[in-house]
C-alpha positions as CSV (number, residue, x, y, z in Angstrom):
1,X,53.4,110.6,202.0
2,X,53.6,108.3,204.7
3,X,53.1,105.0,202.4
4,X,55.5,106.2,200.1
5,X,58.1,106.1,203.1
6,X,57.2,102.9,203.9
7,X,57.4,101.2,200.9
8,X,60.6,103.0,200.3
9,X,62.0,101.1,203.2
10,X,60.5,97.9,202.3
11,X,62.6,98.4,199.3
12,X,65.8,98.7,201.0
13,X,64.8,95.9,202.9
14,X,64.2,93.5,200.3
15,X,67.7,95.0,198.9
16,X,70.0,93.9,201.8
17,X,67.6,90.6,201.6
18,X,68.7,90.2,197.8
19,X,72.0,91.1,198.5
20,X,72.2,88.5,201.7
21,X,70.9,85.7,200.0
22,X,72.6,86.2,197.0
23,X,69.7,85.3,195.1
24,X,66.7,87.5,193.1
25,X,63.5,86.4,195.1
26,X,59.9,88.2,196.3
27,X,60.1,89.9,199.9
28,X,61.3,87.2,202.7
29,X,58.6,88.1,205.3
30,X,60.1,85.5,207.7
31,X,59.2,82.0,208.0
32,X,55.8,82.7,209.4
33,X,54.8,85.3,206.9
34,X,56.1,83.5,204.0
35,X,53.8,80.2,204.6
36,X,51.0,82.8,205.0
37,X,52.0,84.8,201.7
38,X,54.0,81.8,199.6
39,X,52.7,78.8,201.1
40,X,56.4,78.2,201.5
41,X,59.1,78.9,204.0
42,X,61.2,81.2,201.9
43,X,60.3,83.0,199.4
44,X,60.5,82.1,195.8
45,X,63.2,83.1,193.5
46,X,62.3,84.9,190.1
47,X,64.0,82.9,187.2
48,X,65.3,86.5,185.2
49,X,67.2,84.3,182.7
50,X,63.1,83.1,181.8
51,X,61.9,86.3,181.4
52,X,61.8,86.7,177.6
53,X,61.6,90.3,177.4
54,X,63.6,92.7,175.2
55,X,65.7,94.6,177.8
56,X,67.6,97.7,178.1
57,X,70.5,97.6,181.2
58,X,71.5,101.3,182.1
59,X,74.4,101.7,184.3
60,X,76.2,104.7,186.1
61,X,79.6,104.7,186.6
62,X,78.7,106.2,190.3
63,X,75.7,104.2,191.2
64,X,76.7,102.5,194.7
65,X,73.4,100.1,194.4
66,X,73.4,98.6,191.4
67,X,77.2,98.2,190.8
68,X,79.0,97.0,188.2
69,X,79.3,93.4,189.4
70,X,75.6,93.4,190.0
71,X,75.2,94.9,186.1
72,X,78.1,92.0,184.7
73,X,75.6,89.3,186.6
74,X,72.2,90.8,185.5
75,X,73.8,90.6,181.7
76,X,75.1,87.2,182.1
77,X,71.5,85.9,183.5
78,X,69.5,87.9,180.4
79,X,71.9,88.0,177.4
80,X,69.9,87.0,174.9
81,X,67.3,89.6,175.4
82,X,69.6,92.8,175.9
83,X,68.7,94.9,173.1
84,X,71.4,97.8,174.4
85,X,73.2,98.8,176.9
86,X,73.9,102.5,177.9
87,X,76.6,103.4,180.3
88,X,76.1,106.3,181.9
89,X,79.4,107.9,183.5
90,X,78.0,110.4,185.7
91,X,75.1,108.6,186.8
92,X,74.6,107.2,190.0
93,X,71.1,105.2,191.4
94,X,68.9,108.3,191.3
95,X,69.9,110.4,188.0
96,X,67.7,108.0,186.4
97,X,64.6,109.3,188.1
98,X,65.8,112.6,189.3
99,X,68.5,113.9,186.6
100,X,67.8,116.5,184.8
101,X,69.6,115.3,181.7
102,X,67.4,112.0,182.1
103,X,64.9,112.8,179.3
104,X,67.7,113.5,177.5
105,X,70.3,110.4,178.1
106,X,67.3,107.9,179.9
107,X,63.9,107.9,178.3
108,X,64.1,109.3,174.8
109,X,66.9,106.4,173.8
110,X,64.3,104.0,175.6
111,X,61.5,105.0,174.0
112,X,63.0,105.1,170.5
113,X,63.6,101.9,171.0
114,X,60.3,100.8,172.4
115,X,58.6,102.1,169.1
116,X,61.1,100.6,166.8
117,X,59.8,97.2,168.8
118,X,56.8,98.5,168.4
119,X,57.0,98.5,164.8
120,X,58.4,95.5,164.3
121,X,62.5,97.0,163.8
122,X,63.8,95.7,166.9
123,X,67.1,95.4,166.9
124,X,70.0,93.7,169.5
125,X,72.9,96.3,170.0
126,X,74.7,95.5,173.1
127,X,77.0,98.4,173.5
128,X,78.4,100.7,175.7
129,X,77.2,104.6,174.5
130,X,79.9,106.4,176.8
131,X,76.6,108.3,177.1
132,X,76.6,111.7,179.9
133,X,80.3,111.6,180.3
134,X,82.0,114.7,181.7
């Protein structure tokens, strides 16, 4: 239990490190570390508008860590690849691991749209469900 602790807070570093450079890049071990891990004094940036993926972006209207600016930017960086968006009113950063309407509102819309991928029906929605609203 004690690794899962620490990479938790590893996590929230890299976080405040995301959120202090403004940027979406691997860890920043410090100058040192970097040259040892990245063979480069800071550490690199992921390109997200180059990742050609289909995505799904699920928001809460209560989640504190990934806000709604952070969503607006994320959408604006992948657009072309957003197959849906689900809004999620009552959600905030941990419903979508710990909710107990997750199955429900989370991973059965994700994974019907995985298999229709899957089979070849993929399709690019890009709209807001109002989904677990009060």
């Amino acid at each position: 239990s004690s690794g899962i602790n620490a990479e938790y807070g590893k996590d929230i570093i890299h976080w405040a490190q995301l959120l202090r450079d403004e940027k979406v890049q691997k860890y920043d071990y410090g100058t040192k570390g970097n040259m040892a891990r990245y063979n480069s004094t800071t550490p690199p940036e992921y390109h997200v508008h180059l990742m050609e993926v289909p995505t799904i972006l699920i928001s809460g209207g209560n989640d504190w860590i990934g806000d709604t600016r952070d969503v607006m930017w994320l959408t604006e960086q992948i657009y072309r690849y957003v197959v849906d968006i689900i809004f999620i009113d009552k959600y905030n950063h941990d419903d979508y691991n710990t909710g107990l309407d997750a199955p429900e509102l989370v991973y059965h819309p994700v994974m019907k749209l995985m298999e229709q991928y899957r089979k070849g029906e993929g399709r690019r929605e890009g709209k807001d469900e109002g989904r677990g609203g009060d």
